[in-house]
N, C-alpha and C positions, 0 to 999 in steps of 0.2 A: 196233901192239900196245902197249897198256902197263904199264909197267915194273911191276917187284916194289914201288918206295918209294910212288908213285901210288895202290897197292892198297893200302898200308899206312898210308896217310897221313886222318885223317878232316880232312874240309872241312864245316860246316855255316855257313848264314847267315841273318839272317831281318832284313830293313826296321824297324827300329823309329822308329816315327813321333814324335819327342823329336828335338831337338839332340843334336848329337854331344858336345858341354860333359856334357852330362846323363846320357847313355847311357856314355863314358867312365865318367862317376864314381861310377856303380853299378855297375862292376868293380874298382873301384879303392878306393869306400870301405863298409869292410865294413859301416856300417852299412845301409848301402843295400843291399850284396850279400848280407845274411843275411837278409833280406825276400821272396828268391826264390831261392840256392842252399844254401850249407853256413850252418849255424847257429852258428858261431863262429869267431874269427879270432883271431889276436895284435896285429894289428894291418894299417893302410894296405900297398898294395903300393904301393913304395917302392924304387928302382933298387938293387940291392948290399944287399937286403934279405931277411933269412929269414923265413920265414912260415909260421904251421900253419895249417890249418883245420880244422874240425871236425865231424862228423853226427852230433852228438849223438843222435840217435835210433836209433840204427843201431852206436856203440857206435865206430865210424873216424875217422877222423884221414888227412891228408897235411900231409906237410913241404913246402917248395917255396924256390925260390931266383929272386929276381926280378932276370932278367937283362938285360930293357930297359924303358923307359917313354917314349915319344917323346908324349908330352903331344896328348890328341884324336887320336890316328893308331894306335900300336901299344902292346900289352904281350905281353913275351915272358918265358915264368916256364920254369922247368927244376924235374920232378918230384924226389922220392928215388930213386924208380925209373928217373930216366935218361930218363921219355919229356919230352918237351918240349909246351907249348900256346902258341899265339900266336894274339892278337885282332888283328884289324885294322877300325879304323872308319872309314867313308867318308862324309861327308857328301852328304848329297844334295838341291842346293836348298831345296825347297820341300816336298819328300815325307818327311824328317827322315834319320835314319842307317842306314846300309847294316851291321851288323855281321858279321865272318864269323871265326871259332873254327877254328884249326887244329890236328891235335892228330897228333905222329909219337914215333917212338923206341921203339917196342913191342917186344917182344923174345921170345924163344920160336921153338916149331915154328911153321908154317904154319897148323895151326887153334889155337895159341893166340892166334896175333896175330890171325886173323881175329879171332875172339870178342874181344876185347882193342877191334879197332876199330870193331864192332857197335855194341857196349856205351858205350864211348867217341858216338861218333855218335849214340844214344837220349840219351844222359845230357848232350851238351851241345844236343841241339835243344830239352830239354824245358826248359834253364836259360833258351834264348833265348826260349821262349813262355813263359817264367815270366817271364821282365822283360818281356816286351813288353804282358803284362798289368798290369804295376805300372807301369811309369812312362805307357802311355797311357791306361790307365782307374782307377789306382790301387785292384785287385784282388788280393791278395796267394792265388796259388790253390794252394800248397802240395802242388806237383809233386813236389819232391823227396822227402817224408816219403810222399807215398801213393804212390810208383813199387811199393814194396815195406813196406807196411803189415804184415805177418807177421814183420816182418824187423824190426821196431820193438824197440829194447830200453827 
């Protein structure tokens, strides 16, 4: 049977056909990452570092606290709200990088968190087919803004 954190915990991943040098650093530098997720940043993530971003479109914002960076392998950031995400990149030969997006610390009743990790889980697979389309056919396909086009301010 599995546990309550298992349920609660989202895991997505997706092969991006790029070096991992490459796939890294279009999570890492926001110019690269505002091409396919949030449209504004403060800056690099950056170990011991604070962070906003931004959807401008949409009128939100997160704070974040960048709590590991182990260079091509991991970043681990810590929300305002307490949930945590962590990437891990895996190199893979000759077929390019493995990336997978972990995302826990939800908090709430049992159908908030569910929805909490639904949501979470839609919202980071479309970030992973939204780079996977920029860095291998350099398509910038503007996932994030049309998820909820009404919701545009």
């Amino acid at each position: 049977m599995t546990n309550f954190d298992e349920l609660s915990t989202v895991s997505v991943g997706m092969l991006i056909r790029k070096p991992v040098h490459e796939v890294f650093e279009a999570f890492i530098d926001p110019t690269i990452t505002t091409k396919f997720w949030f449209t504004k940043s403060s800056g690099r993530l950056e170990k011991e570092r604070r962070i906003r971003w931004e959807w401008e479109m949409y009128g939100v914002s997160a704070e974040l606290d960048v709590k590991e960076i182990e260079q091509n392998k991991r970043i681990l950031i810590q929300f305002d709200d307490e949930t945590t995400a962590e990437w891990l990149f895996t190199q893979r030969e000759s077929e390019g990088t493995f990336v997978e997006i972990k995302n826990y610390g939800f908090k709430g009743n049992l159908t908030e968190i569910a929805n909490q990790v639904i949501d979470s889980t839609g919202g980071y697979t479309i970030v992973l087919c939204g780079l996977k389309a920029l860095l291998e056919h350099n398509i910038k396909l503007n996932l994030v803004a049309d998820k909820f086009p009404d919701e545009n301010v």
